[in-house]
N, C-alpha and C positions, 0 to 999 in steps of 0.2 A: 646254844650251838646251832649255826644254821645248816637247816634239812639240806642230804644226799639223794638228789634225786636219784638212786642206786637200787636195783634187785641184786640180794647178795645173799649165796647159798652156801650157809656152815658145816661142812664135811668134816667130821668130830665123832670116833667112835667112845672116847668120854663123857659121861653125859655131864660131869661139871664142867670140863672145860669147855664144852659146847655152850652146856647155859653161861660159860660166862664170854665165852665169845661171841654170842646172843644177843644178850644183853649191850656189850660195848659197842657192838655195831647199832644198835639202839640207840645207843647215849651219844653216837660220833653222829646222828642224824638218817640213818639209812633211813628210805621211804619202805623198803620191804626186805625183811631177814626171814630166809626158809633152813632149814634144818636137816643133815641128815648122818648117820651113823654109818656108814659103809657106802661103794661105790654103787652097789645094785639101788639101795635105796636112793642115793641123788641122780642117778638117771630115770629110777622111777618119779622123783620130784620137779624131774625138767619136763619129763614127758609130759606131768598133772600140769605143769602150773608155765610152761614156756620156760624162753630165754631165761637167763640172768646175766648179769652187766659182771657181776664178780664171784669166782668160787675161792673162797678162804678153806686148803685144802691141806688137809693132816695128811703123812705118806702110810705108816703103818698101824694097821686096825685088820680086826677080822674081818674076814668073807671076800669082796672085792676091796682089793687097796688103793691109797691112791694112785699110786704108777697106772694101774688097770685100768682107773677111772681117768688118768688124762689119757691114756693110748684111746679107748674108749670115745670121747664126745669130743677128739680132736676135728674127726672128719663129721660132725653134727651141725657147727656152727651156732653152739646152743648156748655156747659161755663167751662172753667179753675177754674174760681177764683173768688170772688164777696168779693169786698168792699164795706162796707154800708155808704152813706152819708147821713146824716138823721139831724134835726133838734130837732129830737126828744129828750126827757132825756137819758142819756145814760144807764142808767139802763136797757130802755125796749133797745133800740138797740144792748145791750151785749141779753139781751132773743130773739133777732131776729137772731143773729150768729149762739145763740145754739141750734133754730131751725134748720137752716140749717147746723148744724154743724150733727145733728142726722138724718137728711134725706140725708146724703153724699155727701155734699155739702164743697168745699173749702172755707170754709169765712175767708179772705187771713186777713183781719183785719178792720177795723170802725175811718174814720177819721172825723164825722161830719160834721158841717157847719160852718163856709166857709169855700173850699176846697182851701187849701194851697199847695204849693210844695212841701216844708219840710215835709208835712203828707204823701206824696201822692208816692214820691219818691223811700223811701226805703221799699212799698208794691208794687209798680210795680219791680223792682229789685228781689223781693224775686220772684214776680211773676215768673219771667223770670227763676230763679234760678231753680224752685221746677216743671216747666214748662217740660213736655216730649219731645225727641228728634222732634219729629213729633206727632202735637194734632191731633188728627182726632174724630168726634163722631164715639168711639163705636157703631157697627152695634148690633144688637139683637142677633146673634148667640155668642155674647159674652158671655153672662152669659148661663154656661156648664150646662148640666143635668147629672144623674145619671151616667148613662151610660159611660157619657167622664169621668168621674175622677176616675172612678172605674180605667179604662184603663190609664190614666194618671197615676195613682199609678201602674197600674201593669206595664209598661213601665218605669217607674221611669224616669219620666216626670217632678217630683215636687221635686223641689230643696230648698236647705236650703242656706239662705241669712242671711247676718249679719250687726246689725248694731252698732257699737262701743259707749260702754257709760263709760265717763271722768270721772277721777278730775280736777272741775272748774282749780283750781287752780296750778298745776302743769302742766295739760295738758295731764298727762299719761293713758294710757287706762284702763278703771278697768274689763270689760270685754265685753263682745257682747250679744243680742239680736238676737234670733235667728227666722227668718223668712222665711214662706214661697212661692215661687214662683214659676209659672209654665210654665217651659221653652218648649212650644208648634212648635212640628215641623215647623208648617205654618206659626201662628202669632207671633215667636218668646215669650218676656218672659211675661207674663200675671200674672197682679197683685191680690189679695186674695179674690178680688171684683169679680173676673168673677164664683172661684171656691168653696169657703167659704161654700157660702149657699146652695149648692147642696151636699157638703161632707155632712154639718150638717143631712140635712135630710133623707141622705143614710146613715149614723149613722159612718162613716168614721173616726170620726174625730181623734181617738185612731189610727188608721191604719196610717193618717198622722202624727199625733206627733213623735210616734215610728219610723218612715221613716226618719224624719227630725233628732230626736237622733241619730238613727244612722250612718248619714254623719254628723254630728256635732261633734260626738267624736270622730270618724275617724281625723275630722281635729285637734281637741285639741291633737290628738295623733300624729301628723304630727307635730303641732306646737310643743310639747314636744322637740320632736325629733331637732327641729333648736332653740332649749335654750328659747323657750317664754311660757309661763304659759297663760292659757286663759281660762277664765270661762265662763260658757254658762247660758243664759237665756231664758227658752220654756215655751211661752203660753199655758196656760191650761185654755179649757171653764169648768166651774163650772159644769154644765151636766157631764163630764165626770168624776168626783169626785163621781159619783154613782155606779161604776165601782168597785166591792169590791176587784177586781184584780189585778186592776191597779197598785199599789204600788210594787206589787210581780216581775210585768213584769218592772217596769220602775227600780228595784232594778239589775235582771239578767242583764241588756242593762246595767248597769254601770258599773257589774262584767267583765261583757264578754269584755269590753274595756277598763278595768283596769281602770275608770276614779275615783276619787278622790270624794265623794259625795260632800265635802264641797266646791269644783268648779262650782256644778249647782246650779241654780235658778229657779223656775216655779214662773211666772206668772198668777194671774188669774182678771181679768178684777170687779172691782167693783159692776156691775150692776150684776152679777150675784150670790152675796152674798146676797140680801136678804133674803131665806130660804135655810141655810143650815141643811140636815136631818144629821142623826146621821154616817150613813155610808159614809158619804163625811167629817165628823169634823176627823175619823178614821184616813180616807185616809192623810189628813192634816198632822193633828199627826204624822203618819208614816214615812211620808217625811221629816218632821223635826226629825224621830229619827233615821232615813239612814243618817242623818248629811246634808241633803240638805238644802237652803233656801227658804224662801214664800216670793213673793212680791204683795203687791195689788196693781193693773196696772189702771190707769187712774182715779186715784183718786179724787172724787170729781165732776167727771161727772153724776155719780150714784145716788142712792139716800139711799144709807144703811146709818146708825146710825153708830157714833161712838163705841155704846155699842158693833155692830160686830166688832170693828177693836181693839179692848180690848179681844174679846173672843173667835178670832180665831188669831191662832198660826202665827202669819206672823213679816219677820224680816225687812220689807223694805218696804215704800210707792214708789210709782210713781205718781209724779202727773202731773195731765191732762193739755195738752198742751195749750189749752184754757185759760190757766190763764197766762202762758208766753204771748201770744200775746196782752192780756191787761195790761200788766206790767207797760208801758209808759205812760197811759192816764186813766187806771181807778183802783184808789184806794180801790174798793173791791178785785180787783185780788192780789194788792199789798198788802194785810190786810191778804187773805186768804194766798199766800204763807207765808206770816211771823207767823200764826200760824200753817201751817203744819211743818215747820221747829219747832218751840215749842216742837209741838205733838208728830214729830218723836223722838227728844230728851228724852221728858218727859219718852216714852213707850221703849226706849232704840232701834228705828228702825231706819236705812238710809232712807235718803230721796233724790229721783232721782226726778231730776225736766225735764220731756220732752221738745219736739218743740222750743228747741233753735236755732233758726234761723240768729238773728245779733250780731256781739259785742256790741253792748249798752245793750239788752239784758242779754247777758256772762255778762257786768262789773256789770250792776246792780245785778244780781243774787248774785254775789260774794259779793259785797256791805253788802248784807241783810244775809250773810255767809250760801250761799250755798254749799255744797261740790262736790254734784258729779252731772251732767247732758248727755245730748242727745238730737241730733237735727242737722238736717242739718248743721249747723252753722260748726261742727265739723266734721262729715262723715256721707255718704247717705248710704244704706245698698247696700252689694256688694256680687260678688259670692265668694266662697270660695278659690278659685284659686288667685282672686286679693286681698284680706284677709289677705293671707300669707305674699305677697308684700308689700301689705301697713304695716303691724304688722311691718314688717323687717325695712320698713324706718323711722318708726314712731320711733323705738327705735333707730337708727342710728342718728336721730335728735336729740333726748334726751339726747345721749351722748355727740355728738357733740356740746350742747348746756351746758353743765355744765363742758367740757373742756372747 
């Protein structure tokens, strides 16, 4: 079996099942298995011994539990990744993910009890996969204030990343996702977690869209230029749909880079639709009559009603990667993708299915006639300089594959 270069901490008030979940992390190649019976005690063990890349975490045991224990080392930055092995129904265990899943927590996936290899295997893998060059807990001066990102914007600091979404089935790229990253002098590239919530609140968040548009169609206009077509897809927080301007400025940024409207896409995240006022349905409207698309982004995380997703103008779901990772093991995820695929049809929308992570994954999806996705599995997001590169081989394979 080849080594996991993985630190993985077994949260087990059991002591046999602990030694045997011990031990198989042993046998599947872990570089380091640490031990511990209650929550007090694995935070005492992160404290002694640093990070770890993965907690394989029991929910109920005496003294602190697991619940405790992810509320607990959510805001620590001290765990990679957390698999839950639970005993419990898997119902509340999928509601214990997606707790951690909204306190920012990696819940890499849920293999139950008894822990098997076959379960265990291809969520350490992923682990390692999704795992950064070097984990270290973030120090506190990570998360920027006002201050830094003002200047990170005015330094053009914050860079626009991409990350390519398929046809399951072909393979061919349909277009990018465009993201943002801040490529900091000292700590190199820092991800949206450190700067997100300090733009929000300095009201930024226009100042960065518009920054990230316009290296984004700088490169669509680059990629023009070497014969590839590439459409772009910019998140947009529902806050800024109150912005009666917006459409005006986001209209000149297309002119002024000759870009094609029907190439873009705005994303706007689910949770953020449940009161849309009149000046933000406008703004919607408008973007769809610049020829642009809507997509709603992480669908099914949220909690809006269908009736919004009927009465606001959007041509394309995406849904929540949350439901890929239950694909294999719990049939309400497989229930709900097979009616958002319905849905999307019914209402005449694409459906992107995020967080594809393995081939079993990919086959099943295509199985249940998925068209288009995203996810690791396929490309991680990149800067735009490696973008180009990769576009140029991805289509050099393509051909070479159908010669």
């Amino acid at each position: 079996m080849p080594p996991l270069p993985l630190r993985v901490l077994v949260l087990e008030d059991h002591l046999f099942q602990r030694s045997v979940a011990t031990s198989l992390l042993k046998q599947l190649g872990c570089r380091d298995v640490l031990e511990a019976a209650n929550g007090t005690e694995a935070l005492a063990v992160l404290e002694q011994a640093g990070p770890v890349d993965v907690v394989v975490c029991d929910l109920q045991m005496d003294g602190m539990d697991g619940l405790e224990f992810i509320q607990r080392i959510s805001a620590t930055g001290q765990v990679g990744a957390i698999i839950v092995s639970s005993g419990l129904p898997w119902d509340v265990r999928r509601a214990v993910r997606q707790m951690g899943a909204l306190l920012g927590l990696n819940m890499l996936g849920d293999i139950g009890k008894p822990l098997l290899a076959e379960a265990l295997q291809p969520l350490l893998e992923l682990a390692l996969r999704q795992r950064p060059a070097t984990f270290e807990a973030p120090s506190p001066l990570e998360a920027a204030d006002e201050q830094q990102v003002r200047r990170a914007l005015l330094d053009q600091q914050l860079e626009a990343w991409y990350q390519p979404k398929f046809d399951l089935q072909t393979g061919s790229v349909l277009g990018v996702e465009v993201l943002a990253r801040w490529n900091h002098p000292s700590k190199g590239v820092l991800s949206p977690a450190v700067f997100l919530p300090a733009m929000e609140r300095a009201g930024l968040m226009d100042d960065l869209l518009f920054a990230l548009m316009q290296q984004a169609l700088a490169q669509q206009r680059q990629a023009k230029r070497l014969g590839l077509d590439l459409e772009l897809a910019f998140n947009l927080h529902a806050a800024q749909l109150a912005d009666v301007g917006l459409t005006a400025h986001i209209k000149g940024l297309l002119a002024a880079y000759q870009a094609p409207c029907g190439s873009i896409t705005f994303e706007l995240t689910e949770s953020g639709l449940l009161e849309v006022p009149a000046v933000s349905l406008e703004n919607l409207v408008r973007l769809r009559m610049l020829g642009c698309r809507l997509s709603i982004d992480d669908f099914g995380a949220g909690f809006s009603s269908l009736q919004r997703l009927c009465q606001l103008p959007f041509n394309e779901i995406k849904l929540d990667a949350e439901f890929v990772r239950g694909l294999a093991h719990e049939p309400r995820c497989r229930a709900v993708i097979g009616s958002t695929l319905a849905l999307g049809e019914t209402l005449g929308m694409s459906v992107v299915v995020e967080g594809i992570e393995t081939a079993e994954q990919q086959q099943q999806l295509l199985e249940m006639g998925c068209a288009q996705g995203q996810g690791y599995w396929h490309a991680r997001p990149m800067p735009g300089g490696d973008l180009l590169r990769w576009l140029q081989g991805s289509v050099q394979t393509q051909r070479w594959s159908r010669t």
